[in-house]
C-alpha positions, -999 to 999 in steps of 0.1 A, spaced: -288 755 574 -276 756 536 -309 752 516 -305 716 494 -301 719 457 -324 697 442 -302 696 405 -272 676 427 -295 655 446 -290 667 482 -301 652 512 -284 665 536 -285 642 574 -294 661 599 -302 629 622 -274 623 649 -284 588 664 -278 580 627 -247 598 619 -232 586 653 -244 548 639 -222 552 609 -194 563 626 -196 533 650 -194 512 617 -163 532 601 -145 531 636 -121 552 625 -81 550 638 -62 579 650 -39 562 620 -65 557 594 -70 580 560 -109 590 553 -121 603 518 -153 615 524 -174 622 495 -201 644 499 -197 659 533 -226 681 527 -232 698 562 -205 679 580 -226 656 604 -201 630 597 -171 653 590 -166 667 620 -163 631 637 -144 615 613 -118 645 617 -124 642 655 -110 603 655 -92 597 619 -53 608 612 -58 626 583 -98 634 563 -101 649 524 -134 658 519 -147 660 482 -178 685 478 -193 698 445 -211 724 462 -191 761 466 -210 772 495 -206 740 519 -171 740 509 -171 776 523 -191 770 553 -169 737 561 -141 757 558 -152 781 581 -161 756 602 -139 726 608 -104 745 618 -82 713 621 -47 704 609 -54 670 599 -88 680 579 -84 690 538 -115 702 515 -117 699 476 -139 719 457 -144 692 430 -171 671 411 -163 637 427 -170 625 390 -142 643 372 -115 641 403 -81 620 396 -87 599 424 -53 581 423 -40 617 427 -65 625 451 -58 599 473 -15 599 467 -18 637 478 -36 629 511 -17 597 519 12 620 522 -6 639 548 -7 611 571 11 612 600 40 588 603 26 567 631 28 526 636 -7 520 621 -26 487 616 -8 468 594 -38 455 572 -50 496 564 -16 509 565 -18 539 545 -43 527 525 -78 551 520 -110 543 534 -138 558 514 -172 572 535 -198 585 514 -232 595 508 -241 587 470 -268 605 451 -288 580 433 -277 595 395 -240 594 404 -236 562 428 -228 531 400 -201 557 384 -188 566 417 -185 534 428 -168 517 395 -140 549 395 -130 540 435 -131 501 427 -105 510 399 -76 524 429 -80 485 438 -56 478 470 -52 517 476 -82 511 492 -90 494 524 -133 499 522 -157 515 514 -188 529 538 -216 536 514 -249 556 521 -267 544 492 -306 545 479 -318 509 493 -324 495 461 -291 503 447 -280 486 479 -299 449 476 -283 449 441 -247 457 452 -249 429 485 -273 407 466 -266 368 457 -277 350 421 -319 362 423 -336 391 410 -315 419 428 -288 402 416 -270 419 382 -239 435 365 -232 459 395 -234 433 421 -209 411 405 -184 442 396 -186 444 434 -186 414 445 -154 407 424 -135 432 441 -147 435 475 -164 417 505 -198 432 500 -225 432 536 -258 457 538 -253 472 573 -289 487 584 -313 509 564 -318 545 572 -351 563 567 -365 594 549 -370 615 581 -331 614 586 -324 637 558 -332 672 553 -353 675 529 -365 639 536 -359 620 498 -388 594 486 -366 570 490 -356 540 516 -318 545 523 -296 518 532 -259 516 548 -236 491 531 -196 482 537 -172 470 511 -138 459 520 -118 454 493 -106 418 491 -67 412 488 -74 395 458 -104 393 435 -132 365 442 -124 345 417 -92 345 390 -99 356 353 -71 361 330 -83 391 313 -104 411 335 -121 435 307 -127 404 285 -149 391 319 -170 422 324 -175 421 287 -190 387 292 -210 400 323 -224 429 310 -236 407 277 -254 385 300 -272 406 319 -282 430 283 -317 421 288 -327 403 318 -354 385 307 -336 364 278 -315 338 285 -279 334 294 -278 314 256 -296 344 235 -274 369 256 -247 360 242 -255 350 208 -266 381 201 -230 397 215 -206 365 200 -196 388 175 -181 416 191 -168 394 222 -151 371 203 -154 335 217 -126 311 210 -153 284 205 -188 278 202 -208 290 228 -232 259 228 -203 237 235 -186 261 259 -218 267 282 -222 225 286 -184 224 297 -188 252 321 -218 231 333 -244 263 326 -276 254 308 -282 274 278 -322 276 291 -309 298 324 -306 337 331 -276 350 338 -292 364 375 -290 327 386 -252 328 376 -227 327 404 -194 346 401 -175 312 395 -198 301 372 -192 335 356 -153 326 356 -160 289 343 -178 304 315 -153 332 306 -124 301 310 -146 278 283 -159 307 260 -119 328 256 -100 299 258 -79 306 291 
């Protein structure tokens, strides 16, 4: 087997119960588009091309690109030799789209991309933030994530609960699938790993009228957890702008100043953003 490089945070799985587990969750269609990111060895590759209609794989990593290659002779299978940071993924995914074969397909993930991946830890919020930007392009997302980075994205208002799980949650139906241990891998990481599916939603969770102006307001409240969702946002009124005072604007959103912004739902969120811009 290729030896891991530790510099791009390889993990390669080498467990098939596993690998057969996450395939079971894709469920790909004879019809359906895969992206894979990070194919590594191909433990999943070679299934998903087995059952999908068309699979780009996107690998950083010259020699598994080789050996895949080499490997995986199929018609309906494509490699790029790319740093899935760096890739124009509405190109990416236009160019594969028109690989598809031209077959009555379900009508909800008609030629729309589904995304299967395995996420270093390093790379996995700006990874996931880039595919969330295709919006309806994409039909989900099957993540193989480190399991913390996983309770934040599927987490509810608690401590888990901060910027990246409400970027999510806005976009997509978020559920933690099962957990995946250390001794799947080769080498085995120090780390719990966790399966998680995002479909994107057909619309977002709830309706802001200027999105960036929102995740401005987000990100504010969440600059450091342990202040309130009041001192939050004094300390960032300047640059954001509010139409009115925030004092006022928090008690007609119904949010007490006193609270943190982890206990904020996403339609409290949108309440606030509604009171504090003036939409």
């Amino acid at each position: 087997m290729t030896k891991a490089k530790k510099r791009l945070g390889q993990n390669f799985l080498t467990d098939h119960h596993v690998a057969r587990r996450i395939i079971d969750v894709v469920s790909p269609l004879p019809t359906d588009l895969i992206v894979e990111i990070g194919p590594g060895t191909g433990a999943l590759t070679r299934m998903l091309v087995e059952r999908s209609g068309y699979v780009t794989a996107v690998e950083i990593d010259d020699r598994l690109v080789s050996d895949l290659r080499r490997s995986i002779k199929a018609d309906n299978f494509a490699i790029v030799a790319a740093d899935a940071l760096g890739v124009d993924w509405t190109e990416l995914v236009a160019n594969a789209q028109s690989q598809l074969p031209e077959v009555p397909s379900d009508k909800d993930r008609a030629n729309r991309a589904r995304i299967v991946a395995n996420l270093p830890y390093y790379i996995s919020t700006p990874i996931i933030e880039r595919l969330l930007s295709l919006g309806s392009t994409l039909f989900d997302m099957t993540l193989m994530l480190q399991k913390e980075v996983a309770d934040r994205i599927t987490s509810g208002p608690g401590k888990d609960y901060g910027y990246l799980s409400v970027m999510v949650q806005y976009h997509c139906i978020a559920s933690k699938l099962f957990e995946v241990p250390p001794t799947a891998f080769t080498p085995a990481p120090k780390v719990q790993s966790a399966i998680i599916k995002l479909t994107v939603r057909e619309r977002p969770a709830v309706q802001v009228k200027d999105k960036a102006k929102f995740f401005a307001l987000v990100s504010a409240s969440f600059a450091q957890r342990r202040k309130t969702i009041l001192n939050n946002l004094k300390a960032a009124s300047r640059i954001l702008e509010f139409s009115r005072p925030l004092e006022s604007a928090l008690e007609a959103a119904s949010v007490a100043p006193q609270r943190r912004a982890e206990t904020l739902s996403l339609e409290e969120f949108a309440a606030l953003s509604r009171e504090l811009f003036g939409w």
